[in-house]
C-alpha positions in Angstrom: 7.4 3.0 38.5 6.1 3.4 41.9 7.9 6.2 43.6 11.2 7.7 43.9 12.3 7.9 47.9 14.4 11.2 48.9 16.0 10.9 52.4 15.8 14.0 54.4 17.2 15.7 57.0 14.1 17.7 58.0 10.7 16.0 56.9 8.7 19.2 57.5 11.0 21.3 55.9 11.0 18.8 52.9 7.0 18.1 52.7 6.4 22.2 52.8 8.9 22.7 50.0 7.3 19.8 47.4 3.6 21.3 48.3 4.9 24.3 47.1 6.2 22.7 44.1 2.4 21.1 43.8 2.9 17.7 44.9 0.0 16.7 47.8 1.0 14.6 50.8 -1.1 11.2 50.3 0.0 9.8 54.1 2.7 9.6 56.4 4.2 6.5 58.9 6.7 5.4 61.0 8.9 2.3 60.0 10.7 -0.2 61.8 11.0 -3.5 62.5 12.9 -6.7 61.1 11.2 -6.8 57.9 12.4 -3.5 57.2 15.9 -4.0 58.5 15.5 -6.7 56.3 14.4 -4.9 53.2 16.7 -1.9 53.1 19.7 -4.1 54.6 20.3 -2.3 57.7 20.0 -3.0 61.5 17.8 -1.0 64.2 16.2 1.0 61.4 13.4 3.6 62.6 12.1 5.9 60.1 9.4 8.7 59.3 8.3 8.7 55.6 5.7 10.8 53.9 3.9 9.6 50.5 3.8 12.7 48.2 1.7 12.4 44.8 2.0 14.5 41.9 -1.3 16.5 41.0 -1.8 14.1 37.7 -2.2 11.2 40.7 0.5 9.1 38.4 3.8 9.9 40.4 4.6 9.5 43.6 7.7 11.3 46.2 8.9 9.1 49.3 10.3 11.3 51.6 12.3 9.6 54.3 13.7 10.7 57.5 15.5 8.2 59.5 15.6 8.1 63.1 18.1 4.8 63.2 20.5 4.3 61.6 22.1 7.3 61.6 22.2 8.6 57.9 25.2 9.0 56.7 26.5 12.7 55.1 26.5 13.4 51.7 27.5 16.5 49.9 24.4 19.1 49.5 26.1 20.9 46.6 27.3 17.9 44.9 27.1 19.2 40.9 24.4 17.4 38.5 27.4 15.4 37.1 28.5 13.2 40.4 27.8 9.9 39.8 24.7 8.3 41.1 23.0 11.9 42.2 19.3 11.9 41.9 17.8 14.4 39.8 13.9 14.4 39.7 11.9 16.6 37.0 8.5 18.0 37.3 6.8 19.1 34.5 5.2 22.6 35.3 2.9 24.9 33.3 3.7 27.8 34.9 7.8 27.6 35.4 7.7 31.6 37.2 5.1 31.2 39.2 6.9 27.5 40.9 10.1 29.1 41.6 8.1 31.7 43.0 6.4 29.7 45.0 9.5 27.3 45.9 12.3 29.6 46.6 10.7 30.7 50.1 11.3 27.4 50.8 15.3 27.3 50.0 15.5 26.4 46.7 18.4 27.6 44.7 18.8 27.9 40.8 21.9 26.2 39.9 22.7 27.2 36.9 20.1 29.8 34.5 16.1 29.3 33.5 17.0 28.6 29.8 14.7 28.5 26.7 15.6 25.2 24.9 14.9 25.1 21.5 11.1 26.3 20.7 10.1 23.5 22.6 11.2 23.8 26.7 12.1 25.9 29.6 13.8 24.6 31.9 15.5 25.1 35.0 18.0 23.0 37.5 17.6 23.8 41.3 18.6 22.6 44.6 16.0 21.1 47.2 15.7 19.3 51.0 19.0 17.4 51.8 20.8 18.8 48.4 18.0 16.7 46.0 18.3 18.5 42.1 15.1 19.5 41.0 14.4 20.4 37.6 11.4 22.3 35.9 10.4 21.7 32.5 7.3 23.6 30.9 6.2 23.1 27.7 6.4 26.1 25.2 5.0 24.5 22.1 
């Protein structure tokens, strides 16, 4: 896999709260242009996107703003269960210390930080433009 893109509402806002999660911003750009109307299957499209990588250097955020089209609304609190939600996990080694870290930056627990099993904890939150984040660190 080469990335997973995330459109956003507030590309600051959104690049502030994964560097606080760990990830480091690798570039940013401006798209637009028939190609690109041509390969997301839209017309007029103008976007901002910024390429964040995970610390490992093997994953990779898109985080996409668009200009044009308008994007259309979804529901920010949508619950883990609505079909087609995106739901990215980190693994963390340090699960206190990134919601530390995060939750100056909006982020919401959605449900409990549970111990699972003797292996896991874990946590669901909410991110930028609704995204569900969840931590996973190792206990074992």
């Amino acid at each position: 896999m080469d990335n997973v893109a995330v459109v956003v509402d507030d590309l600051p806002a959104a690049k502030a709260f994964f560097t606080a999660l760990g990830l480091e911003l690798e570039g940013e750009a401006t798209v637009e242009g028939s190609e690109v109307d041509r390969l997301v299957g839209l017309e007029g499209v103008r976007s901002d996107i910024a390429m964040m990588r995970t610390p490992d250097g093997h994953g990779r955020l898109e985080l996409t703003r668009y200009h044009t089209p308008t994007p259309r609304q979804s529901d920010p609190q949508a619950p883990p269960n609505t079909l087609g939600a995106h739901r990215v996990m980190f693994a963390v080694e340090d699960i206190d210390d990134v919601l530390d870290r995060v939750k100056p930056h909006g982020a919401e627990l959605l449900g409990d930080l549970v111990q699972y099993e003797n292996a896991y904890r874990l946590c669901y939150l909410r991110g930028p433009a609704g995204i569900i984040v969840a931590l996973a660190e190792q206990t074992r």
